[in-house]
Backbone as CSV, one residue per row, in Angstrom:
resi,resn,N_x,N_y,N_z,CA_x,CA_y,CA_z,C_x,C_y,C_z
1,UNK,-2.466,2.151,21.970,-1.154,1.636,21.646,-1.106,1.286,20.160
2,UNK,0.186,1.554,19.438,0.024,1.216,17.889,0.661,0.058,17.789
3,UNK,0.520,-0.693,16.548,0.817,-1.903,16.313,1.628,-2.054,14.785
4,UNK,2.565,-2.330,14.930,4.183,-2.273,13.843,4.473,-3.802,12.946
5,UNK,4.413,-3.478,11.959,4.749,-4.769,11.296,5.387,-4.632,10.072
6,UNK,6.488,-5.428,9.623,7.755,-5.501,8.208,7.061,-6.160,7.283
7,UNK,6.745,-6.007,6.232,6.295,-6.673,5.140,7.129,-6.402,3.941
8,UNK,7.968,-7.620,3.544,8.894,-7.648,2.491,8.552,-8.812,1.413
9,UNK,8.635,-7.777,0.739,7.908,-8.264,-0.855,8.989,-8.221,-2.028
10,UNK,9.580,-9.941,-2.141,10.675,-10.535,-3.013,10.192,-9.834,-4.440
11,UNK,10.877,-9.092,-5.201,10.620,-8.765,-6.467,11.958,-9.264,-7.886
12,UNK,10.374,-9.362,-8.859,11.644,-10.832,-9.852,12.677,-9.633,-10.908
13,UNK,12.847,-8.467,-10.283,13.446,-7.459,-10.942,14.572,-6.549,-10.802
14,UNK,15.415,-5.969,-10.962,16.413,-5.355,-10.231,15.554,-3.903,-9.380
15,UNK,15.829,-3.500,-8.441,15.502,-2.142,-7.932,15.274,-1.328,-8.881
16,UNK,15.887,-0.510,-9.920,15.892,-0.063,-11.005,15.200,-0.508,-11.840
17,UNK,14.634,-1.318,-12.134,13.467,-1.640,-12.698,12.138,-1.948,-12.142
18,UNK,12.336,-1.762,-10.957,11.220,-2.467,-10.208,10.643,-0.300,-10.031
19,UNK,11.567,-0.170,-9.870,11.648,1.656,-9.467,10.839,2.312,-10.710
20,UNK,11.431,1.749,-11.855,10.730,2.588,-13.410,9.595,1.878,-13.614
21,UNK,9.079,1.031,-12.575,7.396,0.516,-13.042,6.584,1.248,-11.973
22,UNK,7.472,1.628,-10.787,6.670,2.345,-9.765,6.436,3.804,-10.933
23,UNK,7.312,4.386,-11.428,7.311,6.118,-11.908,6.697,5.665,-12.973
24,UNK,6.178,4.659,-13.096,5.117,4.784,-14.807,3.368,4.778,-13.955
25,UNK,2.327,5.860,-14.757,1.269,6.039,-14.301,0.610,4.159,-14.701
26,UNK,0.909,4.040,-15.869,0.553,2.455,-16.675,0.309,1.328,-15.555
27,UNK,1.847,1.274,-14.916,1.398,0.057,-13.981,0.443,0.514,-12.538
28,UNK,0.345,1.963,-12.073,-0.749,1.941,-10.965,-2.192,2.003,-11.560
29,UNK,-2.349,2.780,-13.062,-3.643,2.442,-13.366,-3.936,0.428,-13.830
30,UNK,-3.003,0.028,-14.523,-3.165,-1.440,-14.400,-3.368,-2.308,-13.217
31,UNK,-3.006,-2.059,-12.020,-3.044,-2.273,-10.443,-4.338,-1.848,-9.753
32,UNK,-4.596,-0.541,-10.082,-6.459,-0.317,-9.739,-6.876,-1.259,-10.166
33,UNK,-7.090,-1.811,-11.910,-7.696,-2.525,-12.771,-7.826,-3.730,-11.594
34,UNK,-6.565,-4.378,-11.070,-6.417,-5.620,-10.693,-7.128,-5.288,-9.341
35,UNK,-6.752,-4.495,-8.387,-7.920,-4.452,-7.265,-9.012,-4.222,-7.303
36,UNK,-9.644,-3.793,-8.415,-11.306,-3.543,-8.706,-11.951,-5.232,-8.568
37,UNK,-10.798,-5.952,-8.566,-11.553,-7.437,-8.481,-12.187,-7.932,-7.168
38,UNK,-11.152,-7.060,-6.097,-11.242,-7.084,-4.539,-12.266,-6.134,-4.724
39,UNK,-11.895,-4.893,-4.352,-13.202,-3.469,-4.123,-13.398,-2.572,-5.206
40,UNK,-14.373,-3.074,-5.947,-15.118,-2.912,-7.706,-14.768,-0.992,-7.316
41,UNK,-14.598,-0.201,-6.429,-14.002,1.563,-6.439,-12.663,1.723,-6.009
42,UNK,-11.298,1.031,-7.244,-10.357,1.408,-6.657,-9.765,2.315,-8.156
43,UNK,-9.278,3.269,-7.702,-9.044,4.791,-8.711,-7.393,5.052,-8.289
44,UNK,-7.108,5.516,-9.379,-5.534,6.489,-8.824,-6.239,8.161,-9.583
45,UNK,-6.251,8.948,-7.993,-6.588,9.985,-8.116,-5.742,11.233,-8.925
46,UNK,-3.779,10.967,-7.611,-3.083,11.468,-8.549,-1.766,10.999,-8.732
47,UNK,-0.848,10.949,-9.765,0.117,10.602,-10.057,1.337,11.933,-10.561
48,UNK,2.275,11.822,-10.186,3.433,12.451,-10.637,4.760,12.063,-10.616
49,UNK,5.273,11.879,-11.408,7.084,11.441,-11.034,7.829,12.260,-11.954
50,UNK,8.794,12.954,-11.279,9.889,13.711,-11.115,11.419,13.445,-11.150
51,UNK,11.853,14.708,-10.949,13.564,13.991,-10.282,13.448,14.053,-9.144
52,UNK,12.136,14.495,-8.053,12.513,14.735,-6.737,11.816,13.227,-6.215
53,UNK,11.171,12.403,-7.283,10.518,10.966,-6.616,9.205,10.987,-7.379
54,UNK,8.197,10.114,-6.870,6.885,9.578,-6.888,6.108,10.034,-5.778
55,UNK,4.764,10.738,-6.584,3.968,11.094,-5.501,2.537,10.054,-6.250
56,UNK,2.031,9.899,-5.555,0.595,8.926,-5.834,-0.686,9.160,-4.654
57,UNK,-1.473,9.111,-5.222,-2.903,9.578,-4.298,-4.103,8.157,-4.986
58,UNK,-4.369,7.175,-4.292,-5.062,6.053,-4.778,-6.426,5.775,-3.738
59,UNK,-7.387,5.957,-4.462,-8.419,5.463,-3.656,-9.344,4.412,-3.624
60,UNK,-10.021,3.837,-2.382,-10.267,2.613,-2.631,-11.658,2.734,-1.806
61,UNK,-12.631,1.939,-2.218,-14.069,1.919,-0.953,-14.005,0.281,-0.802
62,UNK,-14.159,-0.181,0.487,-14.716,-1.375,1.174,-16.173,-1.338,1.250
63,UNK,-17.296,-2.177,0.714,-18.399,-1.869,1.329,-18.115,-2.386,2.631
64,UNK,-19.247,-1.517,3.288,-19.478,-2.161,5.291,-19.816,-3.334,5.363
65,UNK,-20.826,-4.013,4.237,-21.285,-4.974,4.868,-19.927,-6.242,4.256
66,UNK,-19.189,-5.971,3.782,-17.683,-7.042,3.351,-17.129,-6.600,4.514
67,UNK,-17.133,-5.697,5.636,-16.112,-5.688,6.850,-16.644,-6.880,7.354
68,UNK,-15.503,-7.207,8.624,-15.397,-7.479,9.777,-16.598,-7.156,11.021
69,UNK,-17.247,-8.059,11.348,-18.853,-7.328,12.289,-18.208,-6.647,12.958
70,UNK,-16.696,-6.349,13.822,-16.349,-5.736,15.244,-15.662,-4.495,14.188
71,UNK,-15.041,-4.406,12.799,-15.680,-3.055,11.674,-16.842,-2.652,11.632
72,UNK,-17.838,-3.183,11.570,-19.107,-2.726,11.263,-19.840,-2.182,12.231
73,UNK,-19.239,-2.527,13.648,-19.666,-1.558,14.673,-19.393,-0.485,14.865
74,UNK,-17.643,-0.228,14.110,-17.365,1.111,14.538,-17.748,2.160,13.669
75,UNK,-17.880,2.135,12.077,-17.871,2.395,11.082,-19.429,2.686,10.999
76,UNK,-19.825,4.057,10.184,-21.231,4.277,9.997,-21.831,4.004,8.663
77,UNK,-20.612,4.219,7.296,-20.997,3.661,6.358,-20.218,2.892,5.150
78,UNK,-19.797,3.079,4.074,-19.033,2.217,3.482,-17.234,2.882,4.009
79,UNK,-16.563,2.104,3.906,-15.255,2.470,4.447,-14.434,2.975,3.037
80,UNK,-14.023,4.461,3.283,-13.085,4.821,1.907,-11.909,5.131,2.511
81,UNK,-10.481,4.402,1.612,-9.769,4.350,2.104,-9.049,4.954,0.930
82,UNK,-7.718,5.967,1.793,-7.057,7.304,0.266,-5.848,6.806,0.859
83,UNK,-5.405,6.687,0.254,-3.536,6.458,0.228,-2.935,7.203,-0.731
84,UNK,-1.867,8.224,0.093,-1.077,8.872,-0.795,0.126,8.296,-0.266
85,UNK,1.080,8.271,-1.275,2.319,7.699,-0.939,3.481,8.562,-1.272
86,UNK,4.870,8.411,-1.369,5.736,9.444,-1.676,6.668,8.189,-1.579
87,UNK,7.638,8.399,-3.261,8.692,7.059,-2.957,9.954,8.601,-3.486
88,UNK,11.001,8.601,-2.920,12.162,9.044,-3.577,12.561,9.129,-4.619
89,UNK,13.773,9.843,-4.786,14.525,9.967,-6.103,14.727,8.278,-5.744
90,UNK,15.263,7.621,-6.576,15.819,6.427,-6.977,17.376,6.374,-6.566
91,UNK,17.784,5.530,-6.113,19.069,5.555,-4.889,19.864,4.406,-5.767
92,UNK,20.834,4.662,-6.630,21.663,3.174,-7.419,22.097,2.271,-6.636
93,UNK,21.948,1.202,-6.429,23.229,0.785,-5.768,22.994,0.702,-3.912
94,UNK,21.859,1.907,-3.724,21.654,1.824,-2.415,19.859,1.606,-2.162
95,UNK,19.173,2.360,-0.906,18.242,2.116,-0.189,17.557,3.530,-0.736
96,UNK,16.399,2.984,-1.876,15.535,4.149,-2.153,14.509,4.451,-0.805
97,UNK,13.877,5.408,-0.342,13.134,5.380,0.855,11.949,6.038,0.110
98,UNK,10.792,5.722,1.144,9.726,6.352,0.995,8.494,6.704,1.851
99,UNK,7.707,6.733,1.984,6.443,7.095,2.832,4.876,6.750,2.383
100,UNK,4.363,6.497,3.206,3.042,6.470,2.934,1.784,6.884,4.314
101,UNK,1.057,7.017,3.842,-0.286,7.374,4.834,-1.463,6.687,4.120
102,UNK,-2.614,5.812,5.193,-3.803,6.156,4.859,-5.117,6.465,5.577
103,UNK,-5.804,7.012,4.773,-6.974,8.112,5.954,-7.952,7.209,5.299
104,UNK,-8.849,7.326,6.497,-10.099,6.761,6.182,-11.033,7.315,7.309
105,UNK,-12.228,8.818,6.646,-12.794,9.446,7.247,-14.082,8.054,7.817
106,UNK,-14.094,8.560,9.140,-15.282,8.342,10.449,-14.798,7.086,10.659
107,UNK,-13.451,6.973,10.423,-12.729,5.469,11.148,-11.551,5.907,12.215
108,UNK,-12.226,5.647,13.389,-11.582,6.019,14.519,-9.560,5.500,14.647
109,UNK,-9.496,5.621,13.758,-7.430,5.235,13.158,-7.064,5.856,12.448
110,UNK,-5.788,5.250,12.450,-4.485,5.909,11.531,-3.775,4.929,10.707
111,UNK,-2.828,5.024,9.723,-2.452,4.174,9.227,-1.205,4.759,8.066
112,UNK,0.097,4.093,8.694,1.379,5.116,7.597,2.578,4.601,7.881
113,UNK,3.290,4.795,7.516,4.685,3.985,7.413,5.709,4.465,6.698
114,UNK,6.909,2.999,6.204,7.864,3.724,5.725,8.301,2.799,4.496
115,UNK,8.767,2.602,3.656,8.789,2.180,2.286,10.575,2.112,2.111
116,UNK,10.991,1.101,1.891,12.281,0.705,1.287,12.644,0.150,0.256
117,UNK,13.450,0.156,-0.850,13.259,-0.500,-1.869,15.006,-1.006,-2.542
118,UNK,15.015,-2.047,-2.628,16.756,-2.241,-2.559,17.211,-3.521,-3.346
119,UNK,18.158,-3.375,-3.865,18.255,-4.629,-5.065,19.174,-5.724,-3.557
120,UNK,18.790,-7.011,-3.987,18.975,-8.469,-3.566,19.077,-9.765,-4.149
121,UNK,20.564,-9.435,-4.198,20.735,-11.208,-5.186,20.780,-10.581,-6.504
122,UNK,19.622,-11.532,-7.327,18.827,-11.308,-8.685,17.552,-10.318,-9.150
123,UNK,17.147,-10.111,-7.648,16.159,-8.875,-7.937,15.712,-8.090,-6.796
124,UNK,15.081,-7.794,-6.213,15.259,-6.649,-4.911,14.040,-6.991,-4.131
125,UNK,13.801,-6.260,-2.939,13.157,-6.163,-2.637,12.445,-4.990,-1.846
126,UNK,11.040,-5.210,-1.848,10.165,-4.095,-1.460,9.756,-4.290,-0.185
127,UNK,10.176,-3.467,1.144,9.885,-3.324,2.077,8.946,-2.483,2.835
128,UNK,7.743,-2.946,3.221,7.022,-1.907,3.534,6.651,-2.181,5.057
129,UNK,6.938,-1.119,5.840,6.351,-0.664,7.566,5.214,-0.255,7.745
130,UNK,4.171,-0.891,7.947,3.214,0.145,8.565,3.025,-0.031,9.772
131,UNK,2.081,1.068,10.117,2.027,1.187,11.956,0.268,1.282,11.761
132,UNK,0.167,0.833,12.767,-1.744,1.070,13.073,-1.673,1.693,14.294
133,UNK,-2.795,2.823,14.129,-3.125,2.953,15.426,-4.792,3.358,15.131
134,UNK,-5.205,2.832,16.713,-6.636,3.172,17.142,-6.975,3.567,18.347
135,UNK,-7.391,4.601,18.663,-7.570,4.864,19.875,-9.051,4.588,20.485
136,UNK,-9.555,3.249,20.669,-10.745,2.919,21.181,-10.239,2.070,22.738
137,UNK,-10.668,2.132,23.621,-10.560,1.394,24.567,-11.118,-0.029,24.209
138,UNK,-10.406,-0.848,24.742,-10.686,-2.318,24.948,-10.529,-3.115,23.404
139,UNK,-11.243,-1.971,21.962,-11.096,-2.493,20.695,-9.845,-1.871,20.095
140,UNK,-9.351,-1.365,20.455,-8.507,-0.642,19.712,-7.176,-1.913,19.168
141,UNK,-6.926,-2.730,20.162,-5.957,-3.459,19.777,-5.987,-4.585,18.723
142,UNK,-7.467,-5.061,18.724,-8.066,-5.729,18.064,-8.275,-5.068,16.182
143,UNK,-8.900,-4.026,16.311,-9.220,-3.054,15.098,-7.543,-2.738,14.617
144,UNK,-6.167,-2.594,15.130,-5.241,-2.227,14.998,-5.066,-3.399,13.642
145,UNK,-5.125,-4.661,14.982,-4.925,-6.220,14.439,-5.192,-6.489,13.266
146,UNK,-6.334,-5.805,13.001,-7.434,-6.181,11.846,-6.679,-5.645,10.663
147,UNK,-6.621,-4.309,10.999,-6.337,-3.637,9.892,-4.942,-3.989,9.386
148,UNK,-3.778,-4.072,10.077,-2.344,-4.846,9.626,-2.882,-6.123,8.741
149,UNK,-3.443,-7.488,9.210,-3.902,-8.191,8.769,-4.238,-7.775,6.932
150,UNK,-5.224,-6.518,6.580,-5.594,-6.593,5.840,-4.833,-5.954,4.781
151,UNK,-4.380,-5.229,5.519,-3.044,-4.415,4.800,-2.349,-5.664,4.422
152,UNK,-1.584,-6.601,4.730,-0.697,-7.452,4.446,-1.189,-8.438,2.921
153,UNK,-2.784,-9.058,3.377,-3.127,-9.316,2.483,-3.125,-8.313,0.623
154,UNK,-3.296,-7.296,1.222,-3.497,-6.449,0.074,-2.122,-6.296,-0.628
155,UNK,-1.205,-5.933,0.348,0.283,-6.038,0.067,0.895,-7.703,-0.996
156,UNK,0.190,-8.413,-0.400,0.298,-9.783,-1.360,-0.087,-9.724,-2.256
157,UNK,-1.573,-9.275,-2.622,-2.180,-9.108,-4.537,-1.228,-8.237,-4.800
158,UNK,-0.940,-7.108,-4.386,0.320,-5.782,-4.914,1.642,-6.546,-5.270
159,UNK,2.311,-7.439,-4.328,3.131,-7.747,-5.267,3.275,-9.085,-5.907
160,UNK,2.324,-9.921,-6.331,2.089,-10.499,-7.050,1.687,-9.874,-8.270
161,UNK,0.811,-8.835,-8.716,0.848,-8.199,-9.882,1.989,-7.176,-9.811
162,UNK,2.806,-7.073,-9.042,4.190,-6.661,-9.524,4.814,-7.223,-10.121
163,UNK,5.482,-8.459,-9.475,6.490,-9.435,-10.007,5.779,-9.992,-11.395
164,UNK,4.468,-10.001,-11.552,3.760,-10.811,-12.991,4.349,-9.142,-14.360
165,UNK,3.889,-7.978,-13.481,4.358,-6.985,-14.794,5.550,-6.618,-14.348
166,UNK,6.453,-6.999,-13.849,7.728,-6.842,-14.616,8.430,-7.819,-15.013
167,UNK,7.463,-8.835,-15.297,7.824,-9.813,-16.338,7.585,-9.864,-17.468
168,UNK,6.460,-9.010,-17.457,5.448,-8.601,-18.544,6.393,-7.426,-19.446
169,UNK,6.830,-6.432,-18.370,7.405,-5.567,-19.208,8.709,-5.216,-18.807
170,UNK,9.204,-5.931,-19.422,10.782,-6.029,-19.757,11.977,-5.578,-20.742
């Protein structure tokens, strides 16, 4: 069974600006910088922005022994985790959309969602869906658990060094 959760992330910027820090390579290589503090191997593999949107490919390693022991059972060695994402053309006025996935080979899951991005008030906000799934009997709901959990946290350093650089760059 998969496990669904909304994570909305207040940003101190209009959509449109919050949008032209996503399409700059600057702020995801500055954002590795800031998660290398969490997991010392986090890289942006690839970057592109277009008129058709944002494509991004970011990778990250957990060592095993920083998991979770009921991780460390399932998992054989350090956990690498690739996230490619895909955000839209930029929507004025309305609901930019987007996508994401992440894989993480000899980890019995899945992990992907859906990305919204929309001005509110004084500055907008960033909505992100993900879904977990695991197909283990008896752990699966638990490992689902885990992983939302950590996602969310991570989602918090992300937009906290959001809202700090687009204050920064203004």
């Amino acid at each position: 069974m998969a496990r669904r959760i909304d994570y909305t992330a207040q940003l101190s910027s209009s959509a449109a600006q919050a949008y032209a820090a996503l399409a700059n390579r600057d702020y995801w290589e500055a954002l590795m910088t800031r998660m290398r503090e969490l997991t010392p191997t986090s890289v942006v593999e690839e970057f592109t922005s277009t008129d058709a949107g944002i494509d991004l490919v970011m990778m990250q390693v957990i060592e095993k022994h920083t998991l979770p022991t009921v991780a460390q059972t399932v998992l054989q060695s350090d956990l690498v985790i690739t996230r490619t994402a895909h955000y839209g053309p930029f929507v004025p006025g309305g609901i930019t959309t987007g996508s994401f996935t992440a894989t993480m080979p000899g980890a019995p899951g899945s992990l992907d969602g859906e990305i919204a991005l929309f001005d509110d008030g004084d500055g907008s906000v960033l909505r992100t869906s993900p879904e977990a799934k695991v197909n283990i009997p008896l752990l699966g709901g638990k490992l689902e658990e885990m992983m939302l959990d950590n996602l969310v946290g991570l989602l918090e350093v992300e937009n906290e060094f959001t809202n700090s650089w687009l204050l920064q760059n203004r």
